[in-house]
py3Dmol code that shows the C-alpha trace and the ligand (Angstrom):
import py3Dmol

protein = """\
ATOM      1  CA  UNK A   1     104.225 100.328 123.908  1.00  0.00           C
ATOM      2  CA  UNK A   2     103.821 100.151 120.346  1.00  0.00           C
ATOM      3  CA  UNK A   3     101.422  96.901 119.322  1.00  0.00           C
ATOM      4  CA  UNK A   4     102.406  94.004 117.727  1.00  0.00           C
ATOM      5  CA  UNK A   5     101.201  94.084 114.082  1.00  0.00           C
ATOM      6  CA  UNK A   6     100.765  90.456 112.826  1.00  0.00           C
ATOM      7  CA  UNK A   7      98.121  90.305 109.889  1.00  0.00           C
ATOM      8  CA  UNK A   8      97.801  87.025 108.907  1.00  0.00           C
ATOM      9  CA  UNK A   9      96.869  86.565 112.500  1.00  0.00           C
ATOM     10  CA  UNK A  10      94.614  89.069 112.912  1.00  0.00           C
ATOM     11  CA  UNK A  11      90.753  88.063 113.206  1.00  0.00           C
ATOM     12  CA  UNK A  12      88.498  90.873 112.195  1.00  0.00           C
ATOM     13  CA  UNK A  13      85.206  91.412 113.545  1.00  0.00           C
ATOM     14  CA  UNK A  14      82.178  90.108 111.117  1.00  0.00           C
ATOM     15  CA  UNK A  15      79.950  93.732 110.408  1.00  0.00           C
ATOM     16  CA  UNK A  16      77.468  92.286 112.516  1.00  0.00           C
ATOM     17  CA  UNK A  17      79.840  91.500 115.397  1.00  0.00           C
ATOM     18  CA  UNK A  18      80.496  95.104 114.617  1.00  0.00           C
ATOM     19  CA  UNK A  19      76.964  96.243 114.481  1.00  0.00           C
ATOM     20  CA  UNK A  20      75.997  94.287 117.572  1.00  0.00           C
ATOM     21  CA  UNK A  21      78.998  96.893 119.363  1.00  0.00           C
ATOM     22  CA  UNK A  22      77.201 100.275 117.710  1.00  0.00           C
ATOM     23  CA  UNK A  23      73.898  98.636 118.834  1.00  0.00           C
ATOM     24  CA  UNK A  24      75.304  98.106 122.498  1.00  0.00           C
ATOM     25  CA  UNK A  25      76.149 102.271 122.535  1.00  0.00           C
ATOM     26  CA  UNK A  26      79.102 101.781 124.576  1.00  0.00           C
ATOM     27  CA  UNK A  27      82.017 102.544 121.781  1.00  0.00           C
ATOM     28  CA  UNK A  28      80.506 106.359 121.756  1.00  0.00           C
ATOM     29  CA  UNK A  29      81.867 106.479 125.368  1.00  0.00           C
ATOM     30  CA  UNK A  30      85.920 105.217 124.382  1.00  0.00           C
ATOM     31  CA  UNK A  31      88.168 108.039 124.246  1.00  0.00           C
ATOM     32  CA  UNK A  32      90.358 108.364 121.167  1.00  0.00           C
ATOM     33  CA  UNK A  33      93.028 105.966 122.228  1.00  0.00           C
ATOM     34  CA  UNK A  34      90.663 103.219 123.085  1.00  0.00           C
ATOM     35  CA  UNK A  35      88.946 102.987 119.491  1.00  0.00           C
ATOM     36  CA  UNK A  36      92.601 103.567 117.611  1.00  0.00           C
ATOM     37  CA  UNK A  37      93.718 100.374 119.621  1.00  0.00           C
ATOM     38  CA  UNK A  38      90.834  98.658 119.193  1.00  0.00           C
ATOM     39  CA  UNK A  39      91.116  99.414 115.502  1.00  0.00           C
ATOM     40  CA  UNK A  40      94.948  98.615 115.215  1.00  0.00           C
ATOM     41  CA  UNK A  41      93.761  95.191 117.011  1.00  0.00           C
ATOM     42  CA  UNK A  42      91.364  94.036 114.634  1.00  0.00           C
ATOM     43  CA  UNK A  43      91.706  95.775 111.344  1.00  0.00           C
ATOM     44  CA  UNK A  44      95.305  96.295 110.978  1.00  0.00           C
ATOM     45  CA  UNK A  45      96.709  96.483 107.847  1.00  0.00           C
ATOM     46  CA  UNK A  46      93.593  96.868 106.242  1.00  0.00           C
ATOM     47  CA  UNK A  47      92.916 100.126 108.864  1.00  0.00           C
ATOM     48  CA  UNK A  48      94.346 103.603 107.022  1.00  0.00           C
ATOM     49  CA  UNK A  49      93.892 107.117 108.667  1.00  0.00           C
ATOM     50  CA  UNK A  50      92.243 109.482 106.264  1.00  0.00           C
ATOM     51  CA  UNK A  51      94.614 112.662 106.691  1.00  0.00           C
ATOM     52  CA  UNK A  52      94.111 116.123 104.192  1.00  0.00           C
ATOM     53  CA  UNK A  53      97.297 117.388 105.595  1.00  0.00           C
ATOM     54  CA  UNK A  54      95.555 120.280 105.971  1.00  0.00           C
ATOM     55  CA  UNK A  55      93.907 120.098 109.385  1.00  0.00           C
ATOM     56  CA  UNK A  56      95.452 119.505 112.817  1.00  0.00           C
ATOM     57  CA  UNK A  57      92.910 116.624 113.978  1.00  0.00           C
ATOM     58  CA  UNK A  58      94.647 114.121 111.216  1.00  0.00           C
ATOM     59  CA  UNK A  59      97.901 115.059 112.882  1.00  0.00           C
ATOM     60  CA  UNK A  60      96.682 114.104 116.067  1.00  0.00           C
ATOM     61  CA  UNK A  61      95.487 110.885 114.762  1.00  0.00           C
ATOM     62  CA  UNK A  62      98.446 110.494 112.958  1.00  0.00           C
ATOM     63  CA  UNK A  63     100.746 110.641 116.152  1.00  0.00           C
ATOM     64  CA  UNK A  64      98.401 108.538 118.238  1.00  0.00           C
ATOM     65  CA  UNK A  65      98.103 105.937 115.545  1.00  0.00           C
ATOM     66  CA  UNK A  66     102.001 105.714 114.950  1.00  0.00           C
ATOM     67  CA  UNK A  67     102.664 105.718 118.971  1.00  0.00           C
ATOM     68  CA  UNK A  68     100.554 102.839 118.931  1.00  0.00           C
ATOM     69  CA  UNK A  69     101.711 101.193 116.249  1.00  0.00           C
ATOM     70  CA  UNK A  70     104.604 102.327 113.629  1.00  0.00           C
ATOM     71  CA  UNK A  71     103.654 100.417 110.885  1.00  0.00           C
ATOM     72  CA  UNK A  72      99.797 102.303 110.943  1.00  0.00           C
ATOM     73  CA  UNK A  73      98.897 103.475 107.704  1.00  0.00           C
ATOM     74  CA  UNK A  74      97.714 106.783 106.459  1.00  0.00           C
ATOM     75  CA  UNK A  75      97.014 107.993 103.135  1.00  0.00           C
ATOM     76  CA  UNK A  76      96.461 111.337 101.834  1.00  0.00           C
ATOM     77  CA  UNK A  77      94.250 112.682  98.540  1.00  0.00           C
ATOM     78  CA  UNK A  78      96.250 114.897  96.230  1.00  0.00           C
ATOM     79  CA  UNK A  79      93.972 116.193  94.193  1.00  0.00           C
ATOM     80  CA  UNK A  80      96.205 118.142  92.265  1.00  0.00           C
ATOM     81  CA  UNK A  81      95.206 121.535  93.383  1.00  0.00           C
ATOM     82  CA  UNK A  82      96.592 120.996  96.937  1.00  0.00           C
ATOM     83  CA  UNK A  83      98.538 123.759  98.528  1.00  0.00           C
ATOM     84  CA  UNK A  84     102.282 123.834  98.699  1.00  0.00           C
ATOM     85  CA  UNK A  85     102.188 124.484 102.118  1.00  0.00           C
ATOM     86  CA  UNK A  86     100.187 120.630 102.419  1.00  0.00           C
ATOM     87  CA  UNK A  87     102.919 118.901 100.238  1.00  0.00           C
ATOM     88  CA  UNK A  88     105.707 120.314 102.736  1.00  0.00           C
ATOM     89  CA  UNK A  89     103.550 119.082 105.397  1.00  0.00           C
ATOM     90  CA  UNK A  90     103.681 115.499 103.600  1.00  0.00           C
ATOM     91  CA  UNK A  91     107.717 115.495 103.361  1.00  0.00           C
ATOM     92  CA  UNK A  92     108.109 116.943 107.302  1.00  0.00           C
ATOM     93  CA  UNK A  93     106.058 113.910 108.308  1.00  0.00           C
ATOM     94  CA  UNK A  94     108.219 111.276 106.112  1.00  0.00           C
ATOM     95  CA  UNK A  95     111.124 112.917 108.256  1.00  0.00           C
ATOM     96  CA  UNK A  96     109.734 113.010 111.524  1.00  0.00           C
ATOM     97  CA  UNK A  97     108.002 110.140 112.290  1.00  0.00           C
ATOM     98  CA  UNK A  98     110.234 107.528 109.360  1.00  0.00           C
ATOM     99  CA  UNK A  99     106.349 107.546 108.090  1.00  0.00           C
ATOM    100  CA  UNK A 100     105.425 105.980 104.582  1.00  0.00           C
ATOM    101  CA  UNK A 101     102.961 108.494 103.390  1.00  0.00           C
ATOM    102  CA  UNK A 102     100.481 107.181 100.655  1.00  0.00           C
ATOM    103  CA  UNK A 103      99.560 109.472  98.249  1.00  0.00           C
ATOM    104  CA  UNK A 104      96.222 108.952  95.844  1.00  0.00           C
ATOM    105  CA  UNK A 105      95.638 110.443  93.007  1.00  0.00           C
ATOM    106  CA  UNK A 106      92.703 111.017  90.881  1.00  0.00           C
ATOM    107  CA  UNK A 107      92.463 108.917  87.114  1.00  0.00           C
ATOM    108  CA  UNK A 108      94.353 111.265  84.732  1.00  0.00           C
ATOM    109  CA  UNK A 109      91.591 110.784  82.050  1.00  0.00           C
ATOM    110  CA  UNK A 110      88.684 112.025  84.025  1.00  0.00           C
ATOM    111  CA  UNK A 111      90.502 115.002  84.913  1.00  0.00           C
ATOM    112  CA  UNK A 112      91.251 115.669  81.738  1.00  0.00           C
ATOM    113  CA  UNK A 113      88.122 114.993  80.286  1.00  0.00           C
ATOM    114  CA  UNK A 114      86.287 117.449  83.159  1.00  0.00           C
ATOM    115  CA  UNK A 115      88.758 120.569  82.511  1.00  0.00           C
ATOM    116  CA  UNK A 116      88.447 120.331  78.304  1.00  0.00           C
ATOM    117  CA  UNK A 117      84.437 120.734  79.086  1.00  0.00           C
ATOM    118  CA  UNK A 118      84.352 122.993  82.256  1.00  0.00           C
ATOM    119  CA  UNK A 119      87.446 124.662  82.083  1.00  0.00           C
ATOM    120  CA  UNK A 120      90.500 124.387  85.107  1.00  0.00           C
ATOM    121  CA  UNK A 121      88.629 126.625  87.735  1.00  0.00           C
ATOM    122  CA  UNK A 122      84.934 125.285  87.125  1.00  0.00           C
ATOM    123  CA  UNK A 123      84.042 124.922  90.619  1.00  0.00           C
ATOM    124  CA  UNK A 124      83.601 128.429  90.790  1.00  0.00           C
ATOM    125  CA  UNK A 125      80.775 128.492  87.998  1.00  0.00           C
ATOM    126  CA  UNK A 126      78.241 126.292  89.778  1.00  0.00           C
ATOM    127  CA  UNK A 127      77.113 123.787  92.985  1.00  0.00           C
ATOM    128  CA  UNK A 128      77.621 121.359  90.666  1.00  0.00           C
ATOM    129  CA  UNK A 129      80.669 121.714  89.163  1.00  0.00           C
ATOM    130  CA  UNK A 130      82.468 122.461  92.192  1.00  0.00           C
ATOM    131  CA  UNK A 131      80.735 119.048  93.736  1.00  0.00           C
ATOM    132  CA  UNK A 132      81.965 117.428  89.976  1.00  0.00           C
ATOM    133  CA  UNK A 133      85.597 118.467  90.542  1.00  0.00           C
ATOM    134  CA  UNK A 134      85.668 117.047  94.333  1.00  0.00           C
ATOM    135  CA  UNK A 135      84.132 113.833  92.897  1.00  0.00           C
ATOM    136  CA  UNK A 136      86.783 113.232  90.148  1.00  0.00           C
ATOM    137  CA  UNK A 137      89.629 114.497  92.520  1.00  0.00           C
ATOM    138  CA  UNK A 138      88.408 112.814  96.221  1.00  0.00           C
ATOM    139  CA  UNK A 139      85.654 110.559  95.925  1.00  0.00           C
ATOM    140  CA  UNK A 140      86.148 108.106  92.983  1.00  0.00           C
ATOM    141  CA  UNK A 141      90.424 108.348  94.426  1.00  0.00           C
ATOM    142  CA  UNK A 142      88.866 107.590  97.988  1.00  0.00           C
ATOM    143  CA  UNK A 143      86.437 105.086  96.600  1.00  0.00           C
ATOM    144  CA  UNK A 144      89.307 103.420  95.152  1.00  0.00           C
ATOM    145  CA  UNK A 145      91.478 102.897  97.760  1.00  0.00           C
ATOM    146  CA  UNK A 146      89.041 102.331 100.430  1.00  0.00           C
ATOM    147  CA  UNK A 147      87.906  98.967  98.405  1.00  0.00           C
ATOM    148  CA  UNK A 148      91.664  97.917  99.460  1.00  0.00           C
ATOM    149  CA  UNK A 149      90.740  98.337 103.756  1.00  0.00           C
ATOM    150  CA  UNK A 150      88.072  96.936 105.908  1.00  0.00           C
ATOM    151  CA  UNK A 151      88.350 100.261 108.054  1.00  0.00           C
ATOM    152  CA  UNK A 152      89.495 104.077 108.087  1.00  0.00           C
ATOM    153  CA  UNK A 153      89.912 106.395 110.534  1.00  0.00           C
ATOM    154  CA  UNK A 154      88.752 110.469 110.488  1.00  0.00           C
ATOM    155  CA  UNK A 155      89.586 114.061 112.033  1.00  0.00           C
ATOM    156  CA  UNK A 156      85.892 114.490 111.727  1.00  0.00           C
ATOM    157  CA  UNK A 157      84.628 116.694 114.860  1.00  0.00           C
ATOM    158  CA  UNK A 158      80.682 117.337 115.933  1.00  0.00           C
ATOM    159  CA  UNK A 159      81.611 121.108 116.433  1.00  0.00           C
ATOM    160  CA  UNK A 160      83.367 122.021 113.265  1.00  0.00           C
ATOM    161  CA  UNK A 161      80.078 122.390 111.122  1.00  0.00           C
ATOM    162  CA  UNK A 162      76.459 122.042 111.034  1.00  0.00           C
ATOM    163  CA  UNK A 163      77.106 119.374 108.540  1.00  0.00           C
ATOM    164  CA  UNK A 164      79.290 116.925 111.229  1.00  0.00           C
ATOM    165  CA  UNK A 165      77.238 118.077 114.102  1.00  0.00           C
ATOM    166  CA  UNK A 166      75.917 114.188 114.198  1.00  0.00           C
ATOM    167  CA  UNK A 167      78.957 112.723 113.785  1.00  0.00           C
ATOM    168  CA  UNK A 168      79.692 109.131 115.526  1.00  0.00           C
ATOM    169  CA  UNK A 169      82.900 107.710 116.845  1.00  0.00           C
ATOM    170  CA  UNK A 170      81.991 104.329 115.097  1.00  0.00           C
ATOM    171  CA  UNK A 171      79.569 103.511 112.217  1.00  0.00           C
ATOM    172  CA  UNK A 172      79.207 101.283 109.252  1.00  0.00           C
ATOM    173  CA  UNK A 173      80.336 104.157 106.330  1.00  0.00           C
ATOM    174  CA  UNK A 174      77.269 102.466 103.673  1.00  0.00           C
ATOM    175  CA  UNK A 175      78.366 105.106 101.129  1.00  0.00           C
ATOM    176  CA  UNK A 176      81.421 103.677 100.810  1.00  0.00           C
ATOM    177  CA  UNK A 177      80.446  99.799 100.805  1.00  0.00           C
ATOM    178  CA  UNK A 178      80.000  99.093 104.414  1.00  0.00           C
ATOM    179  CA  UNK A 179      83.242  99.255 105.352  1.00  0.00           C
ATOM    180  CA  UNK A 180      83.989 100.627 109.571  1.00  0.00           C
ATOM    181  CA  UNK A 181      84.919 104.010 109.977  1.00  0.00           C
ATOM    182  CA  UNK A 182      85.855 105.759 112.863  1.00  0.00           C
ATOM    183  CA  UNK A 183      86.416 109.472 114.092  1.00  0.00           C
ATOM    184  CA  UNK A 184      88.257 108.817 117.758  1.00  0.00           C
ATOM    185  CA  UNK A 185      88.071 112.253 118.182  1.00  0.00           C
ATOM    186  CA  UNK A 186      84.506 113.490 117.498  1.00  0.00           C
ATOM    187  CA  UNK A 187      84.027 114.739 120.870  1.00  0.00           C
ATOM    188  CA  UNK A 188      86.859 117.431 121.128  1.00  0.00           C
ATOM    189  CA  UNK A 189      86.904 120.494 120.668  1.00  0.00           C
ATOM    190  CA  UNK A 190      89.015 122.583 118.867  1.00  0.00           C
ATOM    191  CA  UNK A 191      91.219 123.817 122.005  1.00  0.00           C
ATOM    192  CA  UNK A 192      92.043 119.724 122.536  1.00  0.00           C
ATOM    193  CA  UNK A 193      93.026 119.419 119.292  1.00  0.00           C
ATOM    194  CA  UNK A 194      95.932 122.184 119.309  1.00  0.00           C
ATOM    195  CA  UNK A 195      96.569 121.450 123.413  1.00  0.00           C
ATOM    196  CA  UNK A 196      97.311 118.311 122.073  1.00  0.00           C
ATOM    197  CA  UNK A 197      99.214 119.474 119.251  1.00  0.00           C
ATOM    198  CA  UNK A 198     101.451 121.787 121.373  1.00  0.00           C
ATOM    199  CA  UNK A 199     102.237 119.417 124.201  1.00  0.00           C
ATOM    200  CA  UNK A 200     103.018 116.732 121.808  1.00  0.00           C
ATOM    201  CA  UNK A 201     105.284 118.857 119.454  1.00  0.00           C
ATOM    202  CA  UNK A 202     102.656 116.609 115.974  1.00  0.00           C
ATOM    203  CA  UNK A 203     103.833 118.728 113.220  1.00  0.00           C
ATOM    204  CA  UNK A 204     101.490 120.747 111.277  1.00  0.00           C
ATOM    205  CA  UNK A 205     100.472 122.784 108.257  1.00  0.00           C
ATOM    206  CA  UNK A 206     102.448 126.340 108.464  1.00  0.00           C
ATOM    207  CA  UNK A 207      99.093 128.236 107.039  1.00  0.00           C
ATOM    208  CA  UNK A 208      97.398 128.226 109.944  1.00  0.00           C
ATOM    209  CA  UNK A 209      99.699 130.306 111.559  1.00  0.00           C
ATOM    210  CA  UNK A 210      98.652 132.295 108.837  1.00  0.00           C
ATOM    211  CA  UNK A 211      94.777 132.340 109.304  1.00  0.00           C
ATOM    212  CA  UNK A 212      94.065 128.950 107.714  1.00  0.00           C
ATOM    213  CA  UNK A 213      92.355 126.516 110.437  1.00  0.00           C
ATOM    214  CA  UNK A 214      91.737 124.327 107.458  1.00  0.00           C
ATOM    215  CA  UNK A 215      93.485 123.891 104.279  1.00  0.00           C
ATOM    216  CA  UNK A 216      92.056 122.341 101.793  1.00  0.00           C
ATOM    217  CA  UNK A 217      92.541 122.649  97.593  1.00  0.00           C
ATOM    218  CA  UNK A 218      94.665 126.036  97.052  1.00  0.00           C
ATOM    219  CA  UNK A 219      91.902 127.935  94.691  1.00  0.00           C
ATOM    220  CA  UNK A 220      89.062 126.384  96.963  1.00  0.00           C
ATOM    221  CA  UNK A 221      90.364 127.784 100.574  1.00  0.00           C
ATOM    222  CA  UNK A 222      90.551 131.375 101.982  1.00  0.00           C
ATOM    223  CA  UNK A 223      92.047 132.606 105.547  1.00  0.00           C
ATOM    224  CA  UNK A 224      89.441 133.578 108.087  1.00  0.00           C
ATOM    225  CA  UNK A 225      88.755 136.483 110.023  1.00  0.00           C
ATOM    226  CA  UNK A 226      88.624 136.381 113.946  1.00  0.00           C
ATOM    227  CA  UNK A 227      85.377 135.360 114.674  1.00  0.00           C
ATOM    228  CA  UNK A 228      84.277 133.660 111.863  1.00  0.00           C
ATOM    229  CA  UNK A 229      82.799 129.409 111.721  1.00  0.00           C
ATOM    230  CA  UNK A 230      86.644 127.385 111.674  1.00  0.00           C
ATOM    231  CA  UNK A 231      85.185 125.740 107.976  1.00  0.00           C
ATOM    232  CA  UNK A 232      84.316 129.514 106.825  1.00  0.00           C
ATOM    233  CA  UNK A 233      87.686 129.699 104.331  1.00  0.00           C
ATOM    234  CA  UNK A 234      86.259 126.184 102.637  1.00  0.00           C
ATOM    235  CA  UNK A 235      84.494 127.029  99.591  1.00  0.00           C
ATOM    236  CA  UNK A 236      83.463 130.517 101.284  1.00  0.00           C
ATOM    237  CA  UNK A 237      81.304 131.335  98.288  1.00  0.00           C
ATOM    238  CA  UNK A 238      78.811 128.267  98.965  1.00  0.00           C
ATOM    239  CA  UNK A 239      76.113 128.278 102.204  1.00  0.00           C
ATOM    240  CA  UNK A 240      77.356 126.241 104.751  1.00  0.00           C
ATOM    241  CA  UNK A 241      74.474 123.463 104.393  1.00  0.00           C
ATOM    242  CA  UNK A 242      76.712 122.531 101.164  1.00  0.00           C
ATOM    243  CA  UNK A 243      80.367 123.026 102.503  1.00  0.00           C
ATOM    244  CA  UNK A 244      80.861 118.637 102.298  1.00  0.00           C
ATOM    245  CA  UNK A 245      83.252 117.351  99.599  1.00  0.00           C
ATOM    246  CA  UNK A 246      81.625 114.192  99.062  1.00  0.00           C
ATOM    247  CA  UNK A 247      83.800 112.103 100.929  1.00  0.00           C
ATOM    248  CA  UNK A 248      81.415 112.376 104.294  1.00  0.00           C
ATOM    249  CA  UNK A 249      77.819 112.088 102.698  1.00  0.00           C
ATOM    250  CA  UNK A 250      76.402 110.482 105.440  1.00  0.00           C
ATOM    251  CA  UNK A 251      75.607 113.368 107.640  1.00  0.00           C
ATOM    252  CA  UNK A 252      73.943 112.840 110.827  1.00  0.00           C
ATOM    253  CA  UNK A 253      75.387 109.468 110.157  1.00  0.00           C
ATOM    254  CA  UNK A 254      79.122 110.270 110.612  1.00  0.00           C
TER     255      UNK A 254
END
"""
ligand_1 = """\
8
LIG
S 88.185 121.344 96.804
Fe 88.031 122.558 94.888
S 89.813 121.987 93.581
Fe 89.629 120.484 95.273
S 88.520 118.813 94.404
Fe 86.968 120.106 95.396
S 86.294 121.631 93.862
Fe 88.145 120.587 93.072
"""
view = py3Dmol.view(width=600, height=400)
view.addModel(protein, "pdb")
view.setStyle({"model": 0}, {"cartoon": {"style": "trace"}})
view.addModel(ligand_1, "xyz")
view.setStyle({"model": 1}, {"stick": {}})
view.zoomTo()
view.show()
């Protein structure tokens, strides 16, 4: 039954009514579908599911969150440089679900400014650059639009890098002004992800069929080979105590 969404209605939680929840330990014990209606209860509209497009946990999230509710939100952070294959993904999920998809985009003059001094494919020069280029194109965009929501939602999972190993289902996101954010599914694995893909029929990004497990910016993501670490293809030139975007600092925190 899809929830009621009535926001001048809805109440939200104070952060330290919020807090006081974290504190209490229980939320790490709610499975996906208990946080997401939690969250649609007491944050919606100002609740958006963080989604690259490019990985199948968003598109789990996004069909749980729109089962629940229809009017969910999600937004997505075109950087620019994101595959074809991603903005396909984007138009197939308009169609399926009758979804409003919102794109974000980076500020046209910082882009601009960044590729007249470090060239278009900078990230490949230096740590630095490369962590320059996701700031301009996904932090300051996510920044941005996260000032607009009291809470977000993630496909972050514990098992997908040493970096997210720490990840919690709930946690006051300081990096990004206090506001809640919540990975519902921190806890699967990568088999529950695509069992729940397949018996659910959530659309998806056609490269992984093509060795892709993630797919992030086109000139920044390779295909894997069997065997290797699912976030191998992301920025496979880097070690993987560096593979992080920016937009989930907090490490052991998330
Ligand atoms: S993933 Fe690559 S192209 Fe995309 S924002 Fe980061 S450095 Fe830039």
């Amino acid at each position: 039954m899809a929830l009621s969404a009535a926001p001048s209605l809805v109440q939200k939680p104070s952060i330290e009514e919020v807090n006081r929840l974290i504190g209490r330990g229980e939320m790490e014990s709610w499975d996906a579908q208990k946080i997401l209606t939690w969250a649609l209860e007491n944050f919606h509209p100002r609740l958006a599911l963080s989604a690259s497009f490019g990985a199948p946990e968003g598109m789990v999230l996004l069909d749980m969150m729109h089962k629940l509710d229809p009017t969910s939100r999600v937004f997505v952070l075109d950087t620019g440089r994101l595959a074809q294959a991603t903005h396909e993904l984007v138009d197939r999920v308009r169609e399926h679900y009758g979804k409003q998809v919102e794109m974000l985009f980076p500020r046209a003059e910082d882009v601009q400014e960044m590729v007249r001094d470090s060239g278009v494919n900078l990230f490949y020069d230096s740590l630095e650059k490369r962590k320059l280029c996701c700031r301009i194109r996904k932090v300051e965009p996510m920044r941005r639009h996260l000032a607009t929501l009291d809470a977000y939602v993630t496909g972050l999972r514990r098992d997908q890098n040493v970096t997210r190993s720490g990840t919690k289902k709930v946690l006051i996101d300081d990096s990004y002004r206090g506001i809640v954010k919540l990975n519902p599914i921190a806890d699967w694995t990568q088999d529950e992800v695509w069992q729940y893909v397949r018996k659910h029929d959530v659309p998806v990004n056609r490269l992984h069929q093509s060795g892709y497990p993630s797919v992030g910016c086109e000139p920044c993501t390779r295909a894997i080979a069997a065997g290797e670490d699912e976030r191998a293809g992301r920025w496979w030139w880097e070690s993987p105590d560096t593979k992080e975007c920016g937009l989930h600092e907090q490490g052991s925190g998330i």
